[in-house]
N, C-alpha and C positions, 0 to 999 in steps of 0.2 A: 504494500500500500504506500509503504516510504516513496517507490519510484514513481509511482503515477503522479501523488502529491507534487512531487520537484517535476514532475515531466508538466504538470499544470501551470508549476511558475514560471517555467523557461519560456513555456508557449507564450505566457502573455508580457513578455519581460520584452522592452522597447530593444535592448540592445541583441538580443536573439535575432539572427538572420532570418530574413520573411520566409524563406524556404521550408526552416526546420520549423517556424511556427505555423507555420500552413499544416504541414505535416501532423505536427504535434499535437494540434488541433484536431483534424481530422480523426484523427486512431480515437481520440477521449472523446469528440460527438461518437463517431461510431461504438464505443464501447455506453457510453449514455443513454443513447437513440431508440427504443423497442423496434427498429426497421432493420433485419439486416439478412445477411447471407444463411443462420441457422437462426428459426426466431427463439428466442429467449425463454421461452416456456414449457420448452424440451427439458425436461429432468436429466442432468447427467452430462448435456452435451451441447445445453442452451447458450451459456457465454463460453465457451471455447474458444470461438471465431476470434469473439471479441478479444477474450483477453490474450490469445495471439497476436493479433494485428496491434493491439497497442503493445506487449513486449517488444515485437519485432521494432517498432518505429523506436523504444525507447534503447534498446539495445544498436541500432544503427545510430543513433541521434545522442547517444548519453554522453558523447565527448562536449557536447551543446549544453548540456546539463551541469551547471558552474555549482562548487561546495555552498552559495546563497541560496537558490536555487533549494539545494538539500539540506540544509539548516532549518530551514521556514518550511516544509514538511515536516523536520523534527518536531518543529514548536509548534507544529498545527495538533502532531497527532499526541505530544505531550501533555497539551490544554482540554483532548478531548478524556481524558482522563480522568482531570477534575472533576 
């Protein structure tokens, strides 16, 4: 959950190159979105797709993904604690 968090900030962070934020975008609507290639309501095999294609993007894309970035996931998922 750590990586999605930071794959969230990079996308909307001004100095992330448009490319990898288009991208990064993309993978987390489609992981979001109830529309997709296996629908979601398949027991067992409903997010697959999804959390493949966002892996994928965050595994080709995570050198984009700067320690701020994954600091402010720490602290998101730190505070959800409280």
């Amino acid at each position: 959950m750590k990586d999605v968090i930071a794959a969230y900030y990079c996308a909307f962070d001004p100095a992330t190159p448009p490319k990898v934020r288009a991208t990064l975008i993309g993978a987390l609507a489609y992981f979001v979105l109830p529309l997709d290639a296996v629908p979601d309501f398949i027991l067992g095999i409903g997010f697959t797709d999804d959390a493949t294609l966002l892996l994928a993007a965050i595994s080709m894309l995570g050198a984009n993904i700067r320690e701020e970035h994954r600091q402010a996931a720490r602290d998101v998922l730190a505070n959800m604690d409280d």
